[in-house]
C-alpha positions in Angstrom: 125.6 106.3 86.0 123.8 109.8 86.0 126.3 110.8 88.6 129.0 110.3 86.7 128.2 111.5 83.4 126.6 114.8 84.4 130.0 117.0 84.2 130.4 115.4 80.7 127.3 116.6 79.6 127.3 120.5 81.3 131.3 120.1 79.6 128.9 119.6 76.6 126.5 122.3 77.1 123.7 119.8 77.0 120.9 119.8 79.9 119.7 116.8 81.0 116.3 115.7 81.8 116.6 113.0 84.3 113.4 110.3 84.6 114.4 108.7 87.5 117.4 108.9 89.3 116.4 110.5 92.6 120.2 111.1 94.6 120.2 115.1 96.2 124.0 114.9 94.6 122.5 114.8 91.1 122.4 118.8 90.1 122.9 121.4 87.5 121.7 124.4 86.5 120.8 122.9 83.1 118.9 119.9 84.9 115.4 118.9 84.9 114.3 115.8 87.4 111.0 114.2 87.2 110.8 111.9 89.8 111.0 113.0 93.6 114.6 113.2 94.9 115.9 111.3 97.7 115.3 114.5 100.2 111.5 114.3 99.4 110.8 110.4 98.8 112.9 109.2 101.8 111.0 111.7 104.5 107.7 110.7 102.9 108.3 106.6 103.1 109.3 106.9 106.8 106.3 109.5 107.2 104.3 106.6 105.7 105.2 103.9 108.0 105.7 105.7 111.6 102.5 108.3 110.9 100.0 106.2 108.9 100.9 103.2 110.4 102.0 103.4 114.0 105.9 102.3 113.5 108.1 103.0 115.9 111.0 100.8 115.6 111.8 100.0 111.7 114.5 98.2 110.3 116.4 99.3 106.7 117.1 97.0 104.0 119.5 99.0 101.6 121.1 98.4 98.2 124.8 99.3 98.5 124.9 102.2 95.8 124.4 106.1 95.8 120.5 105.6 95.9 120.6 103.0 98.5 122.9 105.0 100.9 121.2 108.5 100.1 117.9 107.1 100.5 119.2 105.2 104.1 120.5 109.1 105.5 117.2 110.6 104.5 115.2 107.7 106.2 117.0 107.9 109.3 117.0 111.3 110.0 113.6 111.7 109.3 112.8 108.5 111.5 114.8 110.3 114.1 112.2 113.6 113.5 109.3 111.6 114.3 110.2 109.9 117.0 110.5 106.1 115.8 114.1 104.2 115.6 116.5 102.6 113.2 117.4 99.6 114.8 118.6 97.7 111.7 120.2 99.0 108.5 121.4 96.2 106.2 122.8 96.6 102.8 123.1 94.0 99.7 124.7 94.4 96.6 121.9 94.6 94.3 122.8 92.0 90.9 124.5 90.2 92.9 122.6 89.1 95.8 120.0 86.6 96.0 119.9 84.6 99.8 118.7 86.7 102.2 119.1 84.2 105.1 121.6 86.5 106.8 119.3 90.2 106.5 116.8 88.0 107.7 118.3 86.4 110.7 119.1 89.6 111.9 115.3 91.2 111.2 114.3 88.7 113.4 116.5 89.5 116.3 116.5 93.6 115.7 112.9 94.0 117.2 111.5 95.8 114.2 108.1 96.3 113.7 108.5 97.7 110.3 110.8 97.6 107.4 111.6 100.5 104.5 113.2 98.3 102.1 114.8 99.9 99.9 115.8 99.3 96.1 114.0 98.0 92.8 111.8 94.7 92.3 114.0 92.0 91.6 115.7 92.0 95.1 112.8 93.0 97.0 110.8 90.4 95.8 113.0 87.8 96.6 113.6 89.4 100.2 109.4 89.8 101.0 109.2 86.4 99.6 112.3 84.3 101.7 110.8 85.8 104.6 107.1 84.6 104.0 109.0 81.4 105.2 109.8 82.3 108.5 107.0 82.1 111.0 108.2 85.0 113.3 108.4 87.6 110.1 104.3 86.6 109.0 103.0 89.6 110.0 105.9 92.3 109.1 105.1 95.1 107.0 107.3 96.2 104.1 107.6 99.8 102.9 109.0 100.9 99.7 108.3 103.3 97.1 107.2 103.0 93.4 110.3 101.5 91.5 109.2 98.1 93.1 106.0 98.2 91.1 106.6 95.7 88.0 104.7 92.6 87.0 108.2 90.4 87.8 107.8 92.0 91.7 103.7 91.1 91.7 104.2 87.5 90.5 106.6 86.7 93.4 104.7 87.4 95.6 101.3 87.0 95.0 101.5 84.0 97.3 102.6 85.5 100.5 100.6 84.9 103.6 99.8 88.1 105.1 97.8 90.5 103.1 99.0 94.2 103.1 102.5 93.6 104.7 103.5 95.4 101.2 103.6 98.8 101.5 103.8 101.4 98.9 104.6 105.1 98.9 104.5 106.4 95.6 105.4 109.7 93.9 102.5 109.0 90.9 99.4 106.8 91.1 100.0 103.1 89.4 95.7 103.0 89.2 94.9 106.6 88.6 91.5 106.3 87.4 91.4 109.4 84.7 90.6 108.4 81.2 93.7 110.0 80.2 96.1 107.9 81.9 93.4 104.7 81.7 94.3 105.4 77.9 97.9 105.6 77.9 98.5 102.2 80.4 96.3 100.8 77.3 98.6 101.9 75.1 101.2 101.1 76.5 99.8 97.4 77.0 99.2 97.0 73.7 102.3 98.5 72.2 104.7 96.6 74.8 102.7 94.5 76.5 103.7 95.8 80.0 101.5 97.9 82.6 102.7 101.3 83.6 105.5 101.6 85.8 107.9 104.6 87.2 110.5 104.5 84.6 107.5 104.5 81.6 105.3 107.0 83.3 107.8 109.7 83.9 109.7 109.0 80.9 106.6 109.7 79.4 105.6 113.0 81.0 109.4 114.1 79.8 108.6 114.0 76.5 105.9 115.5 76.6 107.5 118.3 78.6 110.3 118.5 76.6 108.2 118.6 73.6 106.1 122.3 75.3 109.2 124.1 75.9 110.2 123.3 72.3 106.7 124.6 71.2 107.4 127.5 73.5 110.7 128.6 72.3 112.6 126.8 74.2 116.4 126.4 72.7 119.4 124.0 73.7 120.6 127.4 76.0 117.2 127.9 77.3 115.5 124.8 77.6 116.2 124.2 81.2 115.3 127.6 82.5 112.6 127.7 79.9 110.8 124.4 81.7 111.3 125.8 85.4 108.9 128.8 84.3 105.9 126.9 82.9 103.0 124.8 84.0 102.4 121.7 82.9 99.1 119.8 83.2 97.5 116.6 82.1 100.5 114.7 83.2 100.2 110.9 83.6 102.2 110.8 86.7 99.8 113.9 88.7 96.6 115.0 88.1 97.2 118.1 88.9 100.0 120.6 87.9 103.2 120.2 87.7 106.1 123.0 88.3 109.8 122.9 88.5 111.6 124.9 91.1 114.8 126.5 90.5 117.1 123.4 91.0 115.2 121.5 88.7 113.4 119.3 90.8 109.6 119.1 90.9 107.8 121.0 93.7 106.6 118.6 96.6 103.5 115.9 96.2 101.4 114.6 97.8 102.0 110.4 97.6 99.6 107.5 96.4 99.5 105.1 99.2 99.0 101.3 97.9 98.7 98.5 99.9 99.5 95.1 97.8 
């Protein structure tokens, strides 16, 4: 959806600040990106699971869709980098899709000792938790990034079997312990009654962004170019500063790595 109404919006003259819709194909010179895009967060989840936990031979589980495929062209080739393989890539088509039996099947067979599985919590969920059933897959570790993290994703699988097979690479941390964002995951508990997640957190941060390049002169013409030359600190998604290179996107992270 972002992809296709960006030239109706620079038609418009408007910029766009973009939460979370991480695709390298998503551009403008009027364009502002808060979460990590696909060139950054697909290097750094296979970094995760071949350099800080010995994977060498990792399968793919994809949703069929611009971020899915993006994200599986980015993992690969970085796979490639470090020396590890790609010995499954499997998509689904995420809505749709709820038996697994068949990505499974062939998870089992691929000799995988690792999987980046790709795609938001409803269909990962049910993936990690149809393959808690099969003996052979008890002790495979998952790999995904922060859009997984919802309390729908946490119930499903609170039961699994094997502890830390649920990897996450994540461009903000969920349990940041500053009083700043301690207060504003209370808030948003009490106002919602939801804990943080992606989609909240940078949303959040975009506001508040949005809102200092107002306070700093910022016009409709200028706001974009306006928010690439400032600083911005006391973000919930980074405790330190945040800065905007000149394609918009954030300047590169370091990653919160949870195990579930």
């Amino acid at each position: 959806t972002t992809l296709a109404t960006l030239p109706i919006y620079e038609a418009a003259g408007l910029p766009m600040l973009n939460p979370t819709a991480n695709s390298v194909d998503i551009k403008g010179t009027d364009f502002i990106r808060m979460c990590l895009a696909s060139d950054v967060q697909g290097p750094q989840l296979t970094a995760c699971a071949v350099n800080n936990y010995g994977k060498k031979k990792l399968a793919v589980i994809y949703p069929m869709s611009d971020f899915g495929t993006g994200m599986l062209e980015m993992c690969t080739n970085t796979a490639e980098k470090l020396g590890a393989e790609i010995v499954m890539a499997e998509p689904y088509t995420a809505g749709t899709d709820r038996d697994f039996s068949v990505h499974l099947s062939k998870l089992e067979k691929s000799g995988a000792d690792g999987v980046l599985l790709l795609g938001d919590y409803n269909e990962t969920s049910m993936i990690i938790a149809q393959a808690d059933r099969i003996e052979s897959l008890s002790d495979m570790q998952y790999f995904m990034d922060a859009s997984i993290l919802s309390e729908v994703f946490l119930e499903r699988i609170k039961d699994i079997s094997h502890e830390e097979n649920c990897i996450i690479a994540a461009g903000y941390n969920p349990y940041d312990d500053r009083d700043l964002y301690k207060e504003f995951a209370q808030k948003l508990k009490d106002k919602f009654g939801i804990d943080t997640n992606e989609p909240a957190v940078y949303t959040y941060d975009l506001i508040n962004i949005l809102a200092q390049a107002l306070e700093a002169g910022a016009t409709r013409e200028t706001l974009a170019d306006t928010i690439k030359s400032m600083e911005f600190e006391n973000m919930m998604s980074a405790s330190g500063t945040i800065k905007f290179n000149a394609d918009g996107n954030r300047e590169a992270l370091d990653i919160a790595i949870i195990g579930v």
